[in-house]
N, C-alpha and C positions, 0 to 999 in steps of 0.2 A: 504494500500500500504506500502510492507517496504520501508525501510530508502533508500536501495541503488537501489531502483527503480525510472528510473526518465522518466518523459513523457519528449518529445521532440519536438518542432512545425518544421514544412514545414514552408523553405523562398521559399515563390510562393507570390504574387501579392494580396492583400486583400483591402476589402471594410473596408472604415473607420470605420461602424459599429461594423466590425466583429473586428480592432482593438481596437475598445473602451473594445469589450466584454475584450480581452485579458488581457488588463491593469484593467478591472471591474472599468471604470468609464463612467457615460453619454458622450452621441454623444458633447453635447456642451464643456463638461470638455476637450475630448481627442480636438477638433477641439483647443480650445484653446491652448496646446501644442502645437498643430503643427505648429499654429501660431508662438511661440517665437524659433522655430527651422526653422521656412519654408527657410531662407537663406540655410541652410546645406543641406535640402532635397528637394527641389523644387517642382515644380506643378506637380499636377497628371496630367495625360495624359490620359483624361476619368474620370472613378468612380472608376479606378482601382490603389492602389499603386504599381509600378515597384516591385522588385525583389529589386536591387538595391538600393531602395527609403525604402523598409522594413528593408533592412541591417542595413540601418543610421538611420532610427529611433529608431528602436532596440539597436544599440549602444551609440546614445543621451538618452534615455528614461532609459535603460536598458532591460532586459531580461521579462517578464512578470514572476509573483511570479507565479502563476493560469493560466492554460490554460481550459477554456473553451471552448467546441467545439459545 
C-alpha cells in the first residue's frame, strides 16, 4: 500500500469483539478500557455499541493504528 493511501472504518455500531480486533488487543484488555472510560461512554444498549458511543471511544482511545476486518 502506498504512503498516501489510507483505509478508512465505518462509524456504525460494533461488537466489543470486533472492537478489540481494531485496537489488536484481547476481549478482556479492550473491556478493561472501557471500564476507566464507561462515565464518558455509557452502557451499551444490547451487544451492540451506539454510533454515538463508537465516536467517544474512538476519540478517548484514539483512532485505531490497524484496521482489521
Amino acid at each position: 500500500m502506498q504512503q498516501s493511501e489510507k483505509k478508512s472504518i465505518e462509524i456504525k455500531p460494533y461488537l466489543n469483539n470486533e472492537m478489540a480486533r481494531f485496537y489488536q488487543v484481547s476481549h478482556p484488555t479492550f473491556t478493561k478500557w472501557m471500564k476507566a472510560i464507561a462515565d464518558k461512554v455509557g452502557k451499551r444498549n444490547g451487544a451492540y455499541w451506539s454510533v454515538k458511543q463508537v465516536e467517544i471511544i474512538f476519540a478517548e482511545l484514539g483512532m485505531p493504528k490497524t484496521l482489521l476486518f
